[in-house]
C-alpha positions as CSV (number, residue, x, y, z in Angstrom):
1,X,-105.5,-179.4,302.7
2,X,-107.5,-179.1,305.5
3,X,-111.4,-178.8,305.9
4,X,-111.3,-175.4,305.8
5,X,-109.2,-174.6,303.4
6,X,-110.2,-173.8,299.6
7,X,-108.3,-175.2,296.5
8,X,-106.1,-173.2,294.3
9,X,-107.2,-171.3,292.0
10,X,-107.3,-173.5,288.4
11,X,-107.5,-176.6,291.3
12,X,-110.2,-179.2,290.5
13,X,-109.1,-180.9,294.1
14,X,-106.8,-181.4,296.1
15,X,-106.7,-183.2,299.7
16,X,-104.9,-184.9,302.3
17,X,-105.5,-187.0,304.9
18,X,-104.9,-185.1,307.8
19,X,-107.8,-186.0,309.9
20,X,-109.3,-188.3,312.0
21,X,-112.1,-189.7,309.3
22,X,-111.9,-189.9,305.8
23,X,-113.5,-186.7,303.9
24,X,-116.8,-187.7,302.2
25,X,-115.5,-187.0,298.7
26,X,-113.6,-190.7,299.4
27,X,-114.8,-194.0,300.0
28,X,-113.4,-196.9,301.7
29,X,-115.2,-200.6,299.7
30,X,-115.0,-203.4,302.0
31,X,-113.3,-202.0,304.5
32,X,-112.0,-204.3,306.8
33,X,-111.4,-202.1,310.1
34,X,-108.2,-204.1,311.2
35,X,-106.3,-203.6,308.3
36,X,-106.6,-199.9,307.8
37,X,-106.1,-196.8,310.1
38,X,-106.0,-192.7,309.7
39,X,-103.0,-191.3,310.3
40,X,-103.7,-187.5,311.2
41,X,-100.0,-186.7,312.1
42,X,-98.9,-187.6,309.0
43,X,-101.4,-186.9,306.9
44,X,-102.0,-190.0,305.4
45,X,-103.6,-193.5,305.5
46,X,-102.7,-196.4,306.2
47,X,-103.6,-199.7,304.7
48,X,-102.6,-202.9,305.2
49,X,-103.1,-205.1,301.9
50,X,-105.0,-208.3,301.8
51,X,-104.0,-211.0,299.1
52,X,-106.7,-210.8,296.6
53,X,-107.2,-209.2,293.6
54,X,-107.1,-205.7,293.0
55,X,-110.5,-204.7,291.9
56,X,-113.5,-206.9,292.7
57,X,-116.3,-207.3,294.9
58,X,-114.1,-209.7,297.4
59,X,-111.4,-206.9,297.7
60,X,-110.8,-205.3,300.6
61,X,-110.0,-201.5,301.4
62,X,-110.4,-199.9,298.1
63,X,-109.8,-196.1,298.1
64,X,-111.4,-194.6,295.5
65,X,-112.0,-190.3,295.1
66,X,-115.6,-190.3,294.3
67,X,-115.3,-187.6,292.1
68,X,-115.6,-187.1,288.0
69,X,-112.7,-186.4,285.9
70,X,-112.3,-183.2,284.7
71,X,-113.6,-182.5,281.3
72,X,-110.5,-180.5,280.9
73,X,-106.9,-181.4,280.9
74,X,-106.2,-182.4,283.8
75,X,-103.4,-184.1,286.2
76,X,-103.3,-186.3,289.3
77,X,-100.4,-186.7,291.6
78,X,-100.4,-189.2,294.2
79,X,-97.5,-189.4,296.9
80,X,-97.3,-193.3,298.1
81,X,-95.3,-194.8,300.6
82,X,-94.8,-199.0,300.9
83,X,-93.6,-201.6,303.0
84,X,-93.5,-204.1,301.0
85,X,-93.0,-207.9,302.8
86,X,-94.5,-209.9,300.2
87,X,-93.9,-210.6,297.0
88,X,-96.5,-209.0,294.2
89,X,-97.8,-206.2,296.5
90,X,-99.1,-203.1,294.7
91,X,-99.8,-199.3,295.4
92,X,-102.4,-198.5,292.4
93,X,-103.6,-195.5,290.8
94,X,-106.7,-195.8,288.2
95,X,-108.4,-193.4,286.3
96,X,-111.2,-195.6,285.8
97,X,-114.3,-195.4,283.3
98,X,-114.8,-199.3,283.5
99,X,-113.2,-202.6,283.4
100,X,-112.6,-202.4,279.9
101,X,-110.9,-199.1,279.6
102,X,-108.8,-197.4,282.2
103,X,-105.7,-195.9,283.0
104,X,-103.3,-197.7,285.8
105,X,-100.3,-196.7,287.3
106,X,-98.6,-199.1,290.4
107,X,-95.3,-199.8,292.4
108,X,-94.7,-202.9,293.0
109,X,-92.1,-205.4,294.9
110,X,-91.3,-208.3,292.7
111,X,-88.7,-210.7,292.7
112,X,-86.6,-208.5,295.0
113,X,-87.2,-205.5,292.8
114,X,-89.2,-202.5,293.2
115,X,-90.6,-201.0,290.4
116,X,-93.3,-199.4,288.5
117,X,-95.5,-199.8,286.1
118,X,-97.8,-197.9,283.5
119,X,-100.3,-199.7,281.9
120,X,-103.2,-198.7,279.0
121,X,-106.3,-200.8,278.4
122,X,-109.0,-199.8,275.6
123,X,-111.5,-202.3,275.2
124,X,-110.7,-204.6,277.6
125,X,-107.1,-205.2,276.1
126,X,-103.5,-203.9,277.2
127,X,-102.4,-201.8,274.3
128,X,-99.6,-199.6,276.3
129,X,-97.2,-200.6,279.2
130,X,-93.7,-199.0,280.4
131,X,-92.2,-200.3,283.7
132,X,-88.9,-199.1,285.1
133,X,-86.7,-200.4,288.4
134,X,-87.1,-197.8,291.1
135,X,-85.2,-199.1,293.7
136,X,-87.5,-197.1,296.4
137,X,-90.5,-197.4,298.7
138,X,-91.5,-193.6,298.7
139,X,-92.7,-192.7,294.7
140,X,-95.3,-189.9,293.0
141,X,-97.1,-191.2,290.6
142,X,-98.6,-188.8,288.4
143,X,-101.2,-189.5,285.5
144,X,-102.1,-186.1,282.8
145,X,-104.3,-186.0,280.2
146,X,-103.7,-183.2,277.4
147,X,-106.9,-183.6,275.2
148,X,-106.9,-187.4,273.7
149,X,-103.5,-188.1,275.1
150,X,-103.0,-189.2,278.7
151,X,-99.2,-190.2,279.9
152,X,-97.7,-191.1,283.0
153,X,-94.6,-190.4,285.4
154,X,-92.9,-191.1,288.5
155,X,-90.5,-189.9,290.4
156,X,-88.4,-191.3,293.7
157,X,-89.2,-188.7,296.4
158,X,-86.1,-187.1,298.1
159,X,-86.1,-187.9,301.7
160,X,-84.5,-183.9,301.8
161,X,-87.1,-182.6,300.5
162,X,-90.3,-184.8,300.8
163,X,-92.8,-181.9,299.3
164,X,-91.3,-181.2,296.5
165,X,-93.1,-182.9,293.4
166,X,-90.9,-181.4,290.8
């Protein structure tokens, strides 16, 4: 969506990176200017990961939306692209109230396998995880809430037909 372009109707937000900056509804933590980069022509962003853990305040190039959660139901879809060349690099998704309870959804390259991964934590302990074997770079992730339940999918995106999320 560009600048000047409204959300859907029913649309809490919805963006891409299509320009030259990053929008002020995101925000780039300890960005390290060598290892990221806009990319307006394909509406994205790259960034280059850093060995590290993933949250902390010694990581680098954290993308977070800096924007509430609906109160209502609500999904988020993310379209991510990796090239992996190391072993234990992630794509993550949070939905994030605090270190002890959040939502996380990643792809990840280990052991010679792609795959990803959905994990639950509620007072600072895992009690939900799913991972599955993907077998690709290109992957939504998508993360819903439906009043006190929240659930999480993926789906391998069709090089034919990169836009479509169904």
């Amino acid at each position: 969506m560009t600048k000047s372009e409204a959300a859907a109707p029913g649309v809490y937000y919805s963006g891409t990176f299509d320009g030259n900056a990053l929008s002020k509804e995101w925000k780039l933590v300890n960005p390290d200017p060598a290892r990221w980069t806009m990319q307006p022509k394909r509406k994205s962003i790259m960034i280059i990961t850093q060995k590290g853990g993933c949250l902390g305040k010694d990581s680098k190039n954290q993308l977070f939306l800096d924007k509430e959660l609906p109160a209502d139901d609500f999904e988020v879809i993310v379209k991510a692209s990796a090239q992996f060349q190391g072993q234990g690099t992630q794509v993550l998704m949070y939905l994030f109230t605090d270190e002890a309870n959040h939502l996380v959804a990643f792809l990840q390259q280990q052991g010679g396998v792609i795959a990803t991964h959905f994990q639950k934590y509620f007072q600072g302990q895992q009690n939900g995880a799913f991972q599955a074997d993907v077998g690709a770079h290109d992957i939504y992730l998508k993360m819903d809430r439906e009043s006190n339940e929240y659930s999480g999918y993926f789906a391998t995106i069709d090089p034919a037909k990169p836009a479509n999320v169904d």
